[in-house]
C-alpha positions in Angstrom: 20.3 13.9 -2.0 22.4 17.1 -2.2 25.6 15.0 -1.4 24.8 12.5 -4.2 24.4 15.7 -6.7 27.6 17.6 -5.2 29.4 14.4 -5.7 28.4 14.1 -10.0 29.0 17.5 -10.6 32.7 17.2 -8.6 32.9 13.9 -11.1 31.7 15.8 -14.6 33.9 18.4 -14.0 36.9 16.7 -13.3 36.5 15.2 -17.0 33.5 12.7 -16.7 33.0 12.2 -20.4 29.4 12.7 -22.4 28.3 9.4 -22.9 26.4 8.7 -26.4 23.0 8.9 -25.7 22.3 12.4 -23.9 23.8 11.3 -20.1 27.2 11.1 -18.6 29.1 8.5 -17.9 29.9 8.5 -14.0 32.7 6.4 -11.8 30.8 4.1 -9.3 32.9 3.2 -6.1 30.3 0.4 -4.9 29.2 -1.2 -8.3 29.2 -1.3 -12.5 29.9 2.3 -14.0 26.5 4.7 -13.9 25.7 6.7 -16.8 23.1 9.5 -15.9 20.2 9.8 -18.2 16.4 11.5 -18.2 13.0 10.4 -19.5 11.4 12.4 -21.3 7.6 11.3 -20.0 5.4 13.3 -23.0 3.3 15.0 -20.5 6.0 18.1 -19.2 7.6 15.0 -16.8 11.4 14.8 -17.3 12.6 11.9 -14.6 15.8 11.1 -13.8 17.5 8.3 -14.4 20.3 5.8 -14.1 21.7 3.0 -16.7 24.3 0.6 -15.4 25.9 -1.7 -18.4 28.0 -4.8 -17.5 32.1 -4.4 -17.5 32.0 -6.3 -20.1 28.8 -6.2 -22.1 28.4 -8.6 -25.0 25.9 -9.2 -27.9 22.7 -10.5 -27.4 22.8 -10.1 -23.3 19.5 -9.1 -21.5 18.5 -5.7 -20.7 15.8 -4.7 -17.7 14.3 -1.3 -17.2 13.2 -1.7 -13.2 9.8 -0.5 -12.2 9.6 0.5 -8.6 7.2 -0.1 -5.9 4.5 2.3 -4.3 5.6 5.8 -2.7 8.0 8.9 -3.9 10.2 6.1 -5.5 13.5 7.8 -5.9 16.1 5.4 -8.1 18.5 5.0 -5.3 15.4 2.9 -3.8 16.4 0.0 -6.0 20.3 0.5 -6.4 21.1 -2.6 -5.0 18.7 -4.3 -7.1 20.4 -2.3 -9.7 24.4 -3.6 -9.0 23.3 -7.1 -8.3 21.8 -7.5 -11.6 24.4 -5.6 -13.5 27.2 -7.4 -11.8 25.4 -10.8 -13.2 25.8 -9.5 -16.9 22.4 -7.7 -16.8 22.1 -4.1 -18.0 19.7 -2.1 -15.9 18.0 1.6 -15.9 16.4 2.9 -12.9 14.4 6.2 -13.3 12.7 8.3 -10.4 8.7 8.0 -10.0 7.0 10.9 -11.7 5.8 13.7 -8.8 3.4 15.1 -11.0 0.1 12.7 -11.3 1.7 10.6 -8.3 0.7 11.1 -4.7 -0.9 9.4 -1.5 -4.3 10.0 -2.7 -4.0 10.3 -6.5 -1.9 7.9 -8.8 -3.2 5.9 -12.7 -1.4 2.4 -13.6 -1.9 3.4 -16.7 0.0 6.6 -16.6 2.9 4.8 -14.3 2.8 2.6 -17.3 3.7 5.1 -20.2 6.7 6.1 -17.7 7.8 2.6 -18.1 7.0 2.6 -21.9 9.4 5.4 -22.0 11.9 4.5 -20.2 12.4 1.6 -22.0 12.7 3.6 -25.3 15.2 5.6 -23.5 17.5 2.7 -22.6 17.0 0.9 -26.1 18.9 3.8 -27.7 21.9 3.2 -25.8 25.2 2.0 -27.0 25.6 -1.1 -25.4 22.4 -1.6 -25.2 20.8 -4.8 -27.4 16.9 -2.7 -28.7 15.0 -6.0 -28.7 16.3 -7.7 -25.4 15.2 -4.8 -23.5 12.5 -6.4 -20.8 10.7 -4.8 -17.2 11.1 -5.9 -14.4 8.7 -4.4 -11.4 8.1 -4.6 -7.5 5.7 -4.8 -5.7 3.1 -2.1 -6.8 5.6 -2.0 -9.9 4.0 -5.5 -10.2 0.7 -3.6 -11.7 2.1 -1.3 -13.6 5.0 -3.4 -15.4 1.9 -5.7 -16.6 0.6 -3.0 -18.1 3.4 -1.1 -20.0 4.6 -4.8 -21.0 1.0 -5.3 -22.8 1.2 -2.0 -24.1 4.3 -1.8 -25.8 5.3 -4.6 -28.4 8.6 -4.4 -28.1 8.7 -5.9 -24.5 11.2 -8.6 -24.6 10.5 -10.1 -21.5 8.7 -9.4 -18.3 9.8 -9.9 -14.9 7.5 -9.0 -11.9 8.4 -10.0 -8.0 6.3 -9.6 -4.9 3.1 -8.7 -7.3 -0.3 -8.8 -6.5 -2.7 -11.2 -8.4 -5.7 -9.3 -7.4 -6.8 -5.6 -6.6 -5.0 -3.0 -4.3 -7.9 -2.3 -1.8 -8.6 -6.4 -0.5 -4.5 -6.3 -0.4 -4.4 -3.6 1.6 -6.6 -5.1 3.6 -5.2 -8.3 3.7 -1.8 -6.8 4.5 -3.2 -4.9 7.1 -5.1 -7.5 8.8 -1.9 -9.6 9.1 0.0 -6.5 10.3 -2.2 -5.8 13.4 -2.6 -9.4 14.6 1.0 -9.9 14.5 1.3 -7.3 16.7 -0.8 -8.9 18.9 -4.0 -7.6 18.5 -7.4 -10.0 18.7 -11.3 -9.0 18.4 -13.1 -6.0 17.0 -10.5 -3.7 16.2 -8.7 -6.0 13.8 -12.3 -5.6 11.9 -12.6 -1.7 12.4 -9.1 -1.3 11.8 -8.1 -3.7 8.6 -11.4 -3.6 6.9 -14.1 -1.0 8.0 -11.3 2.1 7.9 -10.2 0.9 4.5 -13.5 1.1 3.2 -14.4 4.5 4.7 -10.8 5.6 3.3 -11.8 4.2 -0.1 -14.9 6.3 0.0 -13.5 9.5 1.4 -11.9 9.0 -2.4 -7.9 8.8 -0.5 -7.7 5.1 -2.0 -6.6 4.7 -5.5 -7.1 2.5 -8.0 -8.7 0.5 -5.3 -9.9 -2.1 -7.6 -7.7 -2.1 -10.6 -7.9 -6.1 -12.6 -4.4 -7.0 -11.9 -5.4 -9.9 -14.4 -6.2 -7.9 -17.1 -2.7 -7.0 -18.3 -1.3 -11.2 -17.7 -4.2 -12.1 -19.9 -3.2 -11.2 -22.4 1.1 -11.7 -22.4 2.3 -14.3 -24.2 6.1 -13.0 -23.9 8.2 -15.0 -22.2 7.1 -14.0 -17.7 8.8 -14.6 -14.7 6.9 -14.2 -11.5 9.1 -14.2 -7.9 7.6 -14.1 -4.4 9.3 -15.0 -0.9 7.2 -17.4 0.4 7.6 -15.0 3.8 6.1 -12.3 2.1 3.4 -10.4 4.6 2.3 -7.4 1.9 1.5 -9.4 -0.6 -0.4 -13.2 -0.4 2.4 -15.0 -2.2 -0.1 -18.4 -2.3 -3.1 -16.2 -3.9 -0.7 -14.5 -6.1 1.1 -17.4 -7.9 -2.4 -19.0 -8.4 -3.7 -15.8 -10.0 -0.7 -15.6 -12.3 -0.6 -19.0 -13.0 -4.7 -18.8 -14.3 -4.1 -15.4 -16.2 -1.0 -16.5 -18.3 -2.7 -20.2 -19.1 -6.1 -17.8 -20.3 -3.7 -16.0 -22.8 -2.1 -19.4 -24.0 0.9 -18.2 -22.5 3.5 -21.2 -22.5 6.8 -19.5 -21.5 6.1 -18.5 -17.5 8.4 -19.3 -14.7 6.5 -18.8 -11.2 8.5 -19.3 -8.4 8.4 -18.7 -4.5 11.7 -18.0 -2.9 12.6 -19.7 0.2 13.2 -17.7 3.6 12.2 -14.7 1.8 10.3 -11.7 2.8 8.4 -9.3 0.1 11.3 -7.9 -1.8 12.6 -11.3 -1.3 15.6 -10.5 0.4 16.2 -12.8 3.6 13.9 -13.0 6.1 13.1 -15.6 8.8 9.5 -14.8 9.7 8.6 -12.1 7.0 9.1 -8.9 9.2 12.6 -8.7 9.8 14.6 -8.0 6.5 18.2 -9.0 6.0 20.4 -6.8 4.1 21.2 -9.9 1.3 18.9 -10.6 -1.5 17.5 -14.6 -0.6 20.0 -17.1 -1.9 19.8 -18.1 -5.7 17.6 -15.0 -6.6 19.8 -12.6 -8.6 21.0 -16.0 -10.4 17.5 -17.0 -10.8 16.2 -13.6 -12.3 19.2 -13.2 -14.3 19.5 -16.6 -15.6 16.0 -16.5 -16.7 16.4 -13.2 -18.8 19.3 -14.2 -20.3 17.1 -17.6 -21.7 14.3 -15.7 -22.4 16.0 -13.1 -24.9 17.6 -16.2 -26.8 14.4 -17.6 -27.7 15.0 -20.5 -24.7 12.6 -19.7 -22.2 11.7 -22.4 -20.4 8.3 -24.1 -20.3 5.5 -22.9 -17.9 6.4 -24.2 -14.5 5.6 -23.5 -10.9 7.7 -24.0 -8.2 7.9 -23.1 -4.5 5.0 -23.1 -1.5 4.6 -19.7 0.5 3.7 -19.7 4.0 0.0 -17.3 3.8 -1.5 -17.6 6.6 -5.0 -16.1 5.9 -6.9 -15.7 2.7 -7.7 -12.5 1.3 -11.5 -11.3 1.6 -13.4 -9.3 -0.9 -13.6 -5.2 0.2 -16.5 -3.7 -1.3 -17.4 -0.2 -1.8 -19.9 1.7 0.8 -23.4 1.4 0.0 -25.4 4.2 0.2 -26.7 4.0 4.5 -22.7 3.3 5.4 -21.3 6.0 2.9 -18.7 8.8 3.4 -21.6 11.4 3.9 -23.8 9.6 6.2 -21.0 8.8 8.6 -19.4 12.2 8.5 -22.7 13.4 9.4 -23.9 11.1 12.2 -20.5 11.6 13.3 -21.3 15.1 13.0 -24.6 14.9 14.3 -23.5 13.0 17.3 -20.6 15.8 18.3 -23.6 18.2 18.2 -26.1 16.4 20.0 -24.0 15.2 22.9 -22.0 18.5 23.3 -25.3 20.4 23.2 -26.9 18.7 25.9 -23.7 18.6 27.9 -23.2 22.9 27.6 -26.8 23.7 27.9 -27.1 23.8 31.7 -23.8 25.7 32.0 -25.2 28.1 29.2 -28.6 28.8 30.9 -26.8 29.8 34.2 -24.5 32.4 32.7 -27.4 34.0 31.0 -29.0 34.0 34.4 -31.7 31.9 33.5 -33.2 28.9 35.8 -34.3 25.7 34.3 -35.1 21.8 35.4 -31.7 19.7 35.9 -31.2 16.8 34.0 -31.7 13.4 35.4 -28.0 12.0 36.0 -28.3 9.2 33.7 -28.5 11.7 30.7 -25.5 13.8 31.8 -23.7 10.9 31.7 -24.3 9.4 28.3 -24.4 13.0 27.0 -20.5 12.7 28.4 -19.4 9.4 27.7 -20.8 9.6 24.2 -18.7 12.5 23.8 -15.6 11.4 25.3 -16.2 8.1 22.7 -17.1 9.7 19.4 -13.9 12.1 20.1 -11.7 9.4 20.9 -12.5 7.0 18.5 -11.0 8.8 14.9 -8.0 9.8 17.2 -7.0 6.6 18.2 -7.7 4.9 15.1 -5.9 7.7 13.5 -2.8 7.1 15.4 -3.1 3.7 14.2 -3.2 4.8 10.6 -0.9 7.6 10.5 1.6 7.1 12.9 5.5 6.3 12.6 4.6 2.9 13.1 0.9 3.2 11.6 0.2 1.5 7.9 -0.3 4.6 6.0 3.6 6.2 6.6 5.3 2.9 6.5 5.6 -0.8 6.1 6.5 -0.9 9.9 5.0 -2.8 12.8 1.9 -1.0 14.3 1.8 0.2 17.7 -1.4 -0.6 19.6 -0.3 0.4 23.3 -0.4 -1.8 26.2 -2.6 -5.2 25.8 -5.0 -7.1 27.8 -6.6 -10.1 26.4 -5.2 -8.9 23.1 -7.4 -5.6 23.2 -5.8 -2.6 23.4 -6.1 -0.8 26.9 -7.4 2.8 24.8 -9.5 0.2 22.7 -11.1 -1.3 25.8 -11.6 2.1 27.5 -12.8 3.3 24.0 -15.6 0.1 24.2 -16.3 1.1 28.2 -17.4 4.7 27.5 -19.3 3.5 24.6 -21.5 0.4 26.9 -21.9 3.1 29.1 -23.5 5.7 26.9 -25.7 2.9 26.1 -26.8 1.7 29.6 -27.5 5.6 30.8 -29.2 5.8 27.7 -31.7 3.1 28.1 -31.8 4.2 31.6 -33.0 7.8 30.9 -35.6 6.3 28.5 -37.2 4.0 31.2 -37.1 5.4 34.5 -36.9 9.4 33.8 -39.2 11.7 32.6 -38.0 15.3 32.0 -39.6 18.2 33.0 -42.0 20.2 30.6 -39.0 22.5 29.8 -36.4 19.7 29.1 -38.2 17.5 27.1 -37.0 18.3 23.7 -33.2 18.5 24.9 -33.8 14.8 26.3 -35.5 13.6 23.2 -32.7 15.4 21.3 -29.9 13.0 22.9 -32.1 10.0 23.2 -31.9 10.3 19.2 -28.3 10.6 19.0 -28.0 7.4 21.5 -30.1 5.8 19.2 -27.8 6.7 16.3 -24.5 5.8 18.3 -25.6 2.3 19.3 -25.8 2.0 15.2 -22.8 3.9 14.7 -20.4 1.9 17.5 -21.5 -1.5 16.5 -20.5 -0.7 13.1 -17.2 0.0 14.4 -16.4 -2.6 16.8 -17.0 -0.7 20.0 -20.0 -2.5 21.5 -18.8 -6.2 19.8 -16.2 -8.2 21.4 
């Protein structure tokens, strides 16, 4: 980042000129001339940008203001996005996500929208610029929020959206997730605790936003001219779901000019791909021409009519997500899980504690020493190993990478399977203790305390895959 800054201010002051408009015009070694702008948000955001005009711009040519996909969404993320358009006679402005308003745990469409509203103002009052063939185009989570910003502002000249999600974030996720995991080999109970029952509990820790935002809402009611792309490789977003979402909202707002088409050999951001998870550095054949084609019909009143073209290669449905009810809700869980540190800890440090005060007391039968340390060993491994799932360099919540389950056997896991071991065993000693052992007058309410938490951790592992197959 500081190299790209050294390098405009080296270019301005060598005699860069001030380009009409408020930005400077800047030499591009790699692409179409760069003209640096801002956008002013309205809300104390000011967000960097970038306009790229064709070398040799001509009346009445398409415009695109590109909305990028979820996280920091710096506007270097979509350069070659950017040159490919530009270089096919398309004028493009790329602006940096907003940091204020915008983070893993807090985000609004709607407010991601008014950036879009305004960035499209910005690039409508500059030369070279056509002010009513000024479209959006948006990826991925851009896919939600160009939508929006296209319904909100009138002056939307066309609307072009690519690897967008027809229904809500949260079951996508999910989805996304599911197909992740079991591609990396990974069969049973975790794929369930891992792609479903985490996303929930994330959800209603509150760190999942806009977990059920109507994608549809915003399509329902477009009647400009809407071209949808997916790469019928795509494994973030269910290209088959998608197109059939799209297709139903834009025929509910008697839209008749929408192209929806699924890219061959194409992964989400449909550049080539062969099974979805390996990314080629060139954009699928035909798309720039495809995107660029269509704008350029869609400004000159010749969009074509609705049509649907292309089969992705989904191998799964999506499955509703819904929010915890009340007995499986981010309080009770945090405190059995709570509860169960306590209880099983307790029992295991009270001996040790009696003998350094000196004090003599019954010994507990074995059977209770041991669920009182497997069920520790298991409630303390399970949120780090699952954590590691989720928030490791190849976990889903830092990146779009493969995950990283360890060693398998049977497609479980070996730390899942020893995970699911500790927790049969707790069970067993526990309904061991209960039959055949009955604890001395002094110990009875230090048993009964960690027969309850077994109680509560045969409810709490089922839920979460450790005592299913």
């Amino acid at each position: 980042m500081s190299g790209l800054r050294s390098a405009v201010v080296v270019l301005v002051a060598a005699g860069a000129v001030v380009a009409p408009g408020g930005g400077h015009a800047v030499a591009s070694d790699s692409g179409p001339p760069e003209r640096r702008l801002s956008v002013d948000t309205g809300d104390g955001q000011v967000l960097p940008a970038t306009l790229r005009l064709p070398a040799r711009p001509l009346p009445g040519r398409p415009a695109m203001v590109l909305v990028d996909g979820a996280g920091p969404g710096h506007r270097d993320d979509l350069r070659d996005e950017a040159e490919a358009f530009t270089e096919a006679g398309v004028a493009t402005l790329v602006y940096d996500k907003r940091t204020v308003g915008y983070s893993f745990t807090r985000r609004s469409y709607s407010l991601l929208a008014d950036d879009a509203v305004a960035a499209a103002a910005v690039m409508r009052r500059q030369p070279g610029v056509d002010a009513g063939n000024v479209g959006l185009w948006g990826l991925s989570e851009g896919g939600w929020v160009a939508p929006l910003a296209a319904a909100r502002d009138p002056r939307t000249a066309f609307l072009v959206v690519v690897g967008a999600n027809g229904g809500a974030p949260l079951p996508q996720q999910s989805w996304a997730e599911r197909i992740k995991i079991e591609h990396a080999g990974v069969r049973g109970s975790l794929v369930d605790a891992y792609a479903y029952t985490a996303y929930r509990l994330i959800n209603g820790l509150g760190l999942f936003p806009e977990a059920y935002h109507d994608a549809g809402a915003a399509p329902r009611v477009l009647t400009l001219p809407v071209l949808g792309v997916w790469g019928d490789r795509d494994v973030q977003t269910p290209p088959v779901e998608s197109v059939a979402a799209y297709r139903t909202a834009l025929d509910a707002a008697g839209n008749r000019r929408y192209t929806l088409r699924t890219v061959a050999g194409a992964e989400h951001t449909v550049r080539v791909s062969t099974d979805g998870w390996d990314r080629g550095a060139e954009f699928a054949p035909g798309y720039v021409d495809l995107v660029t084609a269509w704008a350029s019909q869609a400004v000159t009143g010749r969009a074509p009519a609705p049509s649907v073209a292309g089969t992705g290669m989904q191998s799964r449905t999506t499955v509703p997500v819904p929010a915890l009810r009340w007995y499986e809700s981010a309080p009770v869980q945090v405190g059995a899980f709570v509860t169960l540190i306590l209880a099983f800890a307790g029992f295991g440090l009270a001996a040790p504690l009696r003998r350094i005060r000196g004090r003599r007391g019954p010994r507990a039968p074995w059977s209770a020493r041991l669920l009182a340390g497997t069920g520790l060993a298991a409630v303390i491994g399970w949120p780090l190993y699952l954590g590691s799932l989720l928030f490791t360099s190849g976990g889903t919540l830092t990146t779009n990478g493969a995950i990283h389950a360890g060693p398998l056997l049977g497609g479980r896991p070996l730390l899942w399977l020893a995970l699911q071991a500790l927790a049969v065993v707790t069970v067993a000693a526990g309904i061991v203790t209960a039959v055949r052992h009955r604890p001395a007058p002094g110990d009875r309410l230090r048993t009964a305390v960690v027969l309850g938490a077994t109680t509560v951790f045969a409810a709490w592992a089922l839920y979460w895959g450790l005592l299913l197959p």
